[in-house]
C-alpha positions in Angstrom: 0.0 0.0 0.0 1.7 3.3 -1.1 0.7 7.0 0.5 1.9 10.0 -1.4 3.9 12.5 -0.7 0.4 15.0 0.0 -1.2 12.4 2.3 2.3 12.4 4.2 2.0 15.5 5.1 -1.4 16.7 5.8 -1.1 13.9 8.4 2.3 15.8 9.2 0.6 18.5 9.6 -2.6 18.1 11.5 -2.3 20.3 14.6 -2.0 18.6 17.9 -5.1 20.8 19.6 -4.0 19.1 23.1 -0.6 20.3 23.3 -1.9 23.9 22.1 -4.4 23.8 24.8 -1.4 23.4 27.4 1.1 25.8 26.0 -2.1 28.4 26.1 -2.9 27.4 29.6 1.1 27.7 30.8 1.9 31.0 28.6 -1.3 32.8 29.0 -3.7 31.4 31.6 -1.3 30.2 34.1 0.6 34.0 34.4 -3.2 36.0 35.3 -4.5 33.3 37.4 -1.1 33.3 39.5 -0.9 36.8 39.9 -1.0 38.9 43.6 -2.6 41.7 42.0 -5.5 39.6 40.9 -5.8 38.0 44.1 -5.4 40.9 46.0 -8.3 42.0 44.0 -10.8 38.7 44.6 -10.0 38.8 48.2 -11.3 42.7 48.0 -14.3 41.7 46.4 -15.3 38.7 48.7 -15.0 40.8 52.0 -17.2 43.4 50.6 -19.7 41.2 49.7 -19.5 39.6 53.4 -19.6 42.8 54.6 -22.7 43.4 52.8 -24.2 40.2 53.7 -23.4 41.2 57.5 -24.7 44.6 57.1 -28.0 43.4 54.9 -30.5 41.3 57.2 -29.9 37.5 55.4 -32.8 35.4 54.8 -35.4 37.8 55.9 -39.1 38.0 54.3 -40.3 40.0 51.1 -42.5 42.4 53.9 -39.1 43.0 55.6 -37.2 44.3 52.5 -40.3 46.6 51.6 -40.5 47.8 54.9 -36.8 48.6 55.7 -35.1 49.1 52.4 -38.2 50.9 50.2 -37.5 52.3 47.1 -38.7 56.1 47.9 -36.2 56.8 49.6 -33.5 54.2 48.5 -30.8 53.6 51.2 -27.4 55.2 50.3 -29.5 56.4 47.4 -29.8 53.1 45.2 -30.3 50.2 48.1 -33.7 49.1 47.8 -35.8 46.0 48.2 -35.5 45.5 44.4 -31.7 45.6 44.2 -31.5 42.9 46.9 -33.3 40.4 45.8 -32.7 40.7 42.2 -28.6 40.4 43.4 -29.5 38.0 46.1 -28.3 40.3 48.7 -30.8 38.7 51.1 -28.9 35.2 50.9 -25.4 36.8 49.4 -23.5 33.9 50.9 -25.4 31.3 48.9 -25.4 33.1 45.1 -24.1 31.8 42.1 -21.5 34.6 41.7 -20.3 34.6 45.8 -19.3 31.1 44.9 -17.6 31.2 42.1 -15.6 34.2 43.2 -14.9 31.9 45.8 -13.8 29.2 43.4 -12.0 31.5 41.3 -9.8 33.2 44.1 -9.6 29.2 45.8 -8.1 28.2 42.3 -5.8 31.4 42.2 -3.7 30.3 45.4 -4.2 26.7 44.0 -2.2 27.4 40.9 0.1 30.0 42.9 1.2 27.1 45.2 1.7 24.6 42.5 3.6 26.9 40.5 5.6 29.1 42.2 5.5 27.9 46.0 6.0 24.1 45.8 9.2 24.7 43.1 10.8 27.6 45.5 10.6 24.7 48.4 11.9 22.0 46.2 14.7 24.4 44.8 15.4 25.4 48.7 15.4 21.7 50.1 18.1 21.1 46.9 21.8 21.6 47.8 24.6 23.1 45.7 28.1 23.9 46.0 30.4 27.0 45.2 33.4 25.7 43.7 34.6 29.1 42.4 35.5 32.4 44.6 34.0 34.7 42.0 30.3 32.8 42.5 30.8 34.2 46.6 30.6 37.7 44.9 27.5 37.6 44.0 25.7 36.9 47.4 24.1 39.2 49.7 26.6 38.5 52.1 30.5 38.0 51.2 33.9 37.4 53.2 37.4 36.4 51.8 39.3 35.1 55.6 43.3 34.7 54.8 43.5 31.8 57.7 40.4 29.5 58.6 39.6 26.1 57.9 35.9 24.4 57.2 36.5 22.1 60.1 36.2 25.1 62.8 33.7 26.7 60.3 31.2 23.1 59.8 31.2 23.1 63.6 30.6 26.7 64.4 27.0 26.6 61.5 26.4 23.5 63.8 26.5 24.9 67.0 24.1 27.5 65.5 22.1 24.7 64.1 22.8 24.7 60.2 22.4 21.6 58.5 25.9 20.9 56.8 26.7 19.3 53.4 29.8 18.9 52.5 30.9 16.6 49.0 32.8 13.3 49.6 35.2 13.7 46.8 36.2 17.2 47.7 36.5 18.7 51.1 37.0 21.7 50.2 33.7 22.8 49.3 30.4 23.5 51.8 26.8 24.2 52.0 24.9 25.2 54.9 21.2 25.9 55.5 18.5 26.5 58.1 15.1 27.6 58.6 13.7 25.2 55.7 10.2 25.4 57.2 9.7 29.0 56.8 9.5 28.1 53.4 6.5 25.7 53.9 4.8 28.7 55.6 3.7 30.3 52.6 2.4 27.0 51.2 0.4 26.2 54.2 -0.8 30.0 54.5 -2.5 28.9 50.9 -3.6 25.8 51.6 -5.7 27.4 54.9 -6.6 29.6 53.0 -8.3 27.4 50.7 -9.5 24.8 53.3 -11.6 28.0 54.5 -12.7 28.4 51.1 -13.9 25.0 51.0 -15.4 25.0 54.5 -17.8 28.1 53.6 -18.8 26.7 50.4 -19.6 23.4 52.1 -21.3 25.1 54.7 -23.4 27.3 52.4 -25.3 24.5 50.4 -26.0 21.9 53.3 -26.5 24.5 56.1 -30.1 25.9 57.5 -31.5 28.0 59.9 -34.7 27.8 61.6 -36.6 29.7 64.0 -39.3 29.0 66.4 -41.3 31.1 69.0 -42.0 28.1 71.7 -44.0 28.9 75.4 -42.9 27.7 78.4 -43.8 23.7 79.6 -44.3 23.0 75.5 -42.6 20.5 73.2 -42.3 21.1 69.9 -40.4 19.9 66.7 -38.3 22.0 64.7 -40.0 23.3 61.4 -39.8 27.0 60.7 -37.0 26.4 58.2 -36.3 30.2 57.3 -32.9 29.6 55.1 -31.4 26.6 53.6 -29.0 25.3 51.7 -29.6 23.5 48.3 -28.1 20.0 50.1 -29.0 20.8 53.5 -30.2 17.5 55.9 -33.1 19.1 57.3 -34.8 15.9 58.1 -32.2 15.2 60.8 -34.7 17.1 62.7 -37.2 14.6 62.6 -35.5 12.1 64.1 -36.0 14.2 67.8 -37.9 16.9 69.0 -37.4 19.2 72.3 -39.2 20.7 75.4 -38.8 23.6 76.6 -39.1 22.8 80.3 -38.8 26.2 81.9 -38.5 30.0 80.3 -37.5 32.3 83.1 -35.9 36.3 83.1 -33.9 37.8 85.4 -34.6 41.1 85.6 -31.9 44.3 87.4 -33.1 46.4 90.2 -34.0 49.1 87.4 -36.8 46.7 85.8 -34.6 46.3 82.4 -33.7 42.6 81.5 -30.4 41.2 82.4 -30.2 38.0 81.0 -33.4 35.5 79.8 -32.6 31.6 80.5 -34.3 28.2 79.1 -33.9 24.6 80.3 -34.0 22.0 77.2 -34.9 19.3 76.8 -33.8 16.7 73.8 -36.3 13.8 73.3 -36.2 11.3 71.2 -38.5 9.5 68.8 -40.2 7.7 72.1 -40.0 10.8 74.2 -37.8 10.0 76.5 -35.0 12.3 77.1 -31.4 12.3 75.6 -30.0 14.8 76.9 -30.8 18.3 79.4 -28.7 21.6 78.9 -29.8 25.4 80.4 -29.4 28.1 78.0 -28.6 31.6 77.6 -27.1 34.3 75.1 -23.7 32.8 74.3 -24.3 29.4 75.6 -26.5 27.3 73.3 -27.4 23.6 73.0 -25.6 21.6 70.4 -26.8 18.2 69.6 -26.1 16.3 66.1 -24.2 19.2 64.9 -27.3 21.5 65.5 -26.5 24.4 67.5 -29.8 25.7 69.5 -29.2 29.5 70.8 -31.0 31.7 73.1 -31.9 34.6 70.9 -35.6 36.4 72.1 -38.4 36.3 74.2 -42.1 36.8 74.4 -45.1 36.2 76.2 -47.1 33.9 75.2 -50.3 33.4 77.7 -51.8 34.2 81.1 -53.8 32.1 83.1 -56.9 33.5 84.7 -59.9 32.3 86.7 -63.6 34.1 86.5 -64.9 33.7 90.3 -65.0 29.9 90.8 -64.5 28.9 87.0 -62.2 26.1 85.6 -58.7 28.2 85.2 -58.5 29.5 81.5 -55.2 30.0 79.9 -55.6 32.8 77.3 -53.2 33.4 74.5 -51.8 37.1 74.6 -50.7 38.6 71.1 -48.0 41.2 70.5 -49.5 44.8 70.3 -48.1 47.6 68.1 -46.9 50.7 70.1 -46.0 53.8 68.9 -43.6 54.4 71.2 -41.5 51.7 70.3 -41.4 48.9 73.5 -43.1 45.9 73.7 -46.6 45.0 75.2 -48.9 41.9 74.7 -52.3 42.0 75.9 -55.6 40.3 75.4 -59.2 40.0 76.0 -61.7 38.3 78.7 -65.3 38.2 79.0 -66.8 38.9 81.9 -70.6 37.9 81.0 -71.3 34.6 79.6 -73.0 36.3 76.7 -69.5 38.1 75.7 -71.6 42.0 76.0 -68.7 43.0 78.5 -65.1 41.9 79.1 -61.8 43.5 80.0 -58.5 43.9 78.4 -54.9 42.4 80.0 -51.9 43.9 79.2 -48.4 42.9 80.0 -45.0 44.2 79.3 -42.8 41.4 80.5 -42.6 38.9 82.9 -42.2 40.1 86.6 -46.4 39.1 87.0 -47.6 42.7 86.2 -50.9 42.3 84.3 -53.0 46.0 83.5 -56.5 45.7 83.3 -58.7 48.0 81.3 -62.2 48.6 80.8 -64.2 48.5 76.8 -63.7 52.3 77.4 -60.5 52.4 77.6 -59.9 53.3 80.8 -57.3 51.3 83.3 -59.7 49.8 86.1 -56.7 48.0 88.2 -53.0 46.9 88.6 -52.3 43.2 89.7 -49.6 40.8 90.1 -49.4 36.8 89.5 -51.5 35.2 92.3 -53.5 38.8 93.0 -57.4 39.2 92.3 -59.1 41.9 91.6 -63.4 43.3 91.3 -64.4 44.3 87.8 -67.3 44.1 86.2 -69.2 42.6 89.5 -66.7 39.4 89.3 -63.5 38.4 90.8 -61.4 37.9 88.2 -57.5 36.2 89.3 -54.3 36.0 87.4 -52.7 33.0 88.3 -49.7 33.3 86.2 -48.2 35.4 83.1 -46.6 32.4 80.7 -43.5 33.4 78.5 -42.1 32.2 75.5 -38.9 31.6 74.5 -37.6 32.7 70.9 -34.9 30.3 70.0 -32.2 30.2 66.5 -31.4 26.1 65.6 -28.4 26.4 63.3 -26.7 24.0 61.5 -23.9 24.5 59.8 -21.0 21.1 59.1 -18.6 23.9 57.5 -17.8 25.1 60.9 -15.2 22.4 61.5 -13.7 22.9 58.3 -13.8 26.4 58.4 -12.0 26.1 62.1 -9.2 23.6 60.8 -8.5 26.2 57.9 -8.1 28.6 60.2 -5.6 26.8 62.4 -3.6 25.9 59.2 -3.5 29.5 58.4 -2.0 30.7 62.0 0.2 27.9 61.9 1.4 29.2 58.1 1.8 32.8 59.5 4.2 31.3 62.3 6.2 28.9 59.8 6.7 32.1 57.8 8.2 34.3 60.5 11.4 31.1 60.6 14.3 32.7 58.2 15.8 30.1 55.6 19.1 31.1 55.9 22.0 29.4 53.8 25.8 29.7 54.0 28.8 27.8 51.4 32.3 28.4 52.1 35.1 27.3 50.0 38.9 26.7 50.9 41.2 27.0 48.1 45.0 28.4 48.0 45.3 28.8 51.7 42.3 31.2 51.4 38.8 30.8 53.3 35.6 32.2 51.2 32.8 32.5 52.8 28.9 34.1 52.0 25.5 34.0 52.8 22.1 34.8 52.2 18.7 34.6 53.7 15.2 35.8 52.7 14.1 37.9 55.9 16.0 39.1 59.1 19.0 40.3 57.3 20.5 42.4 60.1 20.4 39.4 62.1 21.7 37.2 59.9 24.3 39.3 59.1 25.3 39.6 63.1 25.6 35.8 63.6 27.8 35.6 60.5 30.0 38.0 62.1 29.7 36.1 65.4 30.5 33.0 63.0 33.4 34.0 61.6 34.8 36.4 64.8 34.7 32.8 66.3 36.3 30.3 63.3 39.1 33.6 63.0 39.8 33.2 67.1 40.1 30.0 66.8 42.6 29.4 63.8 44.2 32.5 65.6 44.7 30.4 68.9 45.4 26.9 67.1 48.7 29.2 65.0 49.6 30.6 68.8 49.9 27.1 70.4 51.4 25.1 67.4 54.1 28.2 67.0 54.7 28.2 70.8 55.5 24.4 70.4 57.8 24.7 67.6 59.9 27.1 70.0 60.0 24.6 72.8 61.1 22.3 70.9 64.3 24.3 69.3 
């Protein structure tokens, strides 16, 4: 079978689109991606963004946005409700374009560390050898000694704790070096860096929030999903519930609230209990990587009795004040017919309950356990029941997030270590010495100083004696 000379060489010919798609990616991809300024820039970006998210209320209902951010006026002049939702302002953490700057700034250090970081270790853990006195000129750090040997010199860089090379045909020649791990810090800086990355993202999509409104003595199961992530395990929930067995405030001398406090209760799928923890702001209950925290309060009911009736337990409502504070009240008949009734009103939970007529008009002040004559009955409060408002958080980024962290402390550290090397040469009864190191130079230079000071005393001493015995011995 024959194949002309035309067949040869369009075959010749036909372009490899592989290998151009890697010389592209090394000669004009690689030299963007890898570049500070860029990153510098991403990093920017991101912690505005999660500055905004922090500022901007996350997860928050349409009424909210309308309410706080309305278009006449816009906040800042252009922030309104429209804005947020149409760039996903309300749940910033979880949009397309938060991730993939994310991704992109992740793969910048990625491709920094693989490219530049990792072959400036691997060059730095590689030994070499001056061989030449004109190659000593051209370090940072340069001495030409007319007596000294490398023997006092290898043991001086090891009492300073230099790892010493030295070749084993030629003794003449060696290398010295410290301080290797302050060149991992910059790799491990990147790769916490990154873990971070990772641990947000991770904790973005399978993460949720929820928030529940529970009174005192109930049990309940957590629903009130407000915010969740595309691959969050929300039905872990089902698998317990909790009771809130006690809702309690403590209150200062001046009446304001000093802390609020609620005793859990974890049951499981047979009600019995798994596990009892008190809360409070800043100490919540985690249990199967859900965090339950302490984070309002309400009332919720009060418990009354009509002269010698079966005690009632009425539901209060929050009222609207226009001065701001909070109040819940609600309504009691007083005739069996519902034609007359009174109004309770109570602003926290110290047992103060405000009665008022259908005129308006306040007809007593009583306190938890007090009765009082309206409307020709004794009417009793018994009790004023609160309600605890409490956040259950889930978030399995945390850990990762954490471990990033740690990694990037540790990186800061490993970077403060100076690599330091040192190669000396002997040749023609002539000691050459230099140096060089990538931070600390003053001190660097001072202990080479010290270095040689000492290797120059001591040739100086070892001439003295050996001269001194040369004239005992004439």
């Amino acid at each position: 079978m024959t194949v002309n000379n035309t067949t040869q060489n369009t075959i010749s010919q036909k372009p490899n689109w592989r290998s151009i798609a890697a010389q592209s990616l090394r000669q004009d991809v690689l030299p963007i991606l890898t570049d500070l300024r860029l990153a510098i820039v991403l990093l920017l970006i991101i912690a505005f963004f999660s500055v905004s998210g922090t500022v901007i209320e996350q997860g928050q209902s349409l009424a909210f946005y309308q309410k706080n951010y309305p278009e006449h006026p816009a906040v800042f002049g252009f922030l309104s409700w429209k804005v947020i939702l149409t760039l996903g302002l309300d749940h910033v953490y979880r949009t397309w374009w938060f991730l993939a700057l994310l991704v992109f700034f992740g793969t910048s250090l990625t491709a920094c560390t693989f490219t530049r970081q990792l072959p400036a270790l691997k060059a730095a853990r590689r030994w070499k050898f001056y061989d030449q006195p004109r190659q000593f000129t051209k370090l940072a750090l340069s001495a030409e000694l007319d007596r000294g040997s490398l023997d006092i010199l290898r043991q001086a860089l090891q009492n300073r704790r230099y790892k010493v090379f030295q070749k084993n045909d030629n003794n003449n020649v060696l290398y010295a070096r410290k301080g290797i791990f302050g060149r991992i810090g910059p790799i491990i800086v990147h790769v916490g860096i990154v873990v971070i990355l990772l641990g947000s993202i991770w904790g973005a999509m399978t993460g949720f929030v929820a928030q529940e409104m529970v009174p005192s003595g109930s049990t309940f199961e957590i629903k009130n999903i407000v915010d969740a992530g595309p691959w969050a395990k929300t039905q872990i929930l089902k698998d317990w519930s909790l009771r809130v067995n006690r809702f309690w405030i403590d209150y200062t001398s001046g009446g304001s609230v000093d802390q609020f406090y609620s005793d859990l209760s974890v049951l499981n799928n047979q009600g019995q209990e798994v596990t009892r923890k008190t809360i409070f702001v800043n100490q919540p209950l985690r249990y199967h990587g859900v965090t339950v925290y302490q984070t309002d309060w309400g009332i919720s009911a009060v418990r009354v009795r009509v002269n010698k009736s079966p005690i009632f337990q009425l539901p209060m409502a929050q009222l609207t004040t226009n001065g701001g504070g909070r109040i819940w009240g609600t309504w009691i008949p007083t005739k069996p017919d519902l034609s007359e009734g009174v109004s309770l009103l109570a602003k926290d939970l110290q047992g103060t309950v405000l009665i008022y007529d259908t005129a308006g008009k306040l007809v007593d002040t009583v306190r938890s356990g007090m009765s009082t004559q309206v409307n020709k009955v004794n009417l009793t409060v018994l009790d004023v029941i609160g309600s605890t408002g409490l956040q259950i958080k889930a978030d399995p980024g945390v850990p990762i997030v954490y471990a990033g962290f740690f990694l990037l402390m540790l990186g800061v550290v490993a970077s403060y270590f100076s690599h330091s090397q040192v190669w000396a040469l002997q040749k023609d009864d002539r000691l050459y010495v230099g140096g060089k190191t990538n931070r600390a130079q003053v001190a660097f230079e001072q202990e080479m100083l010290q270095i040689l000071a000492n290797v120059d005393n001591r040739q100086y001493q070892a001439l003295a004696v050996s001269a001194k015995k040369n004239k005992q011995k004439a």
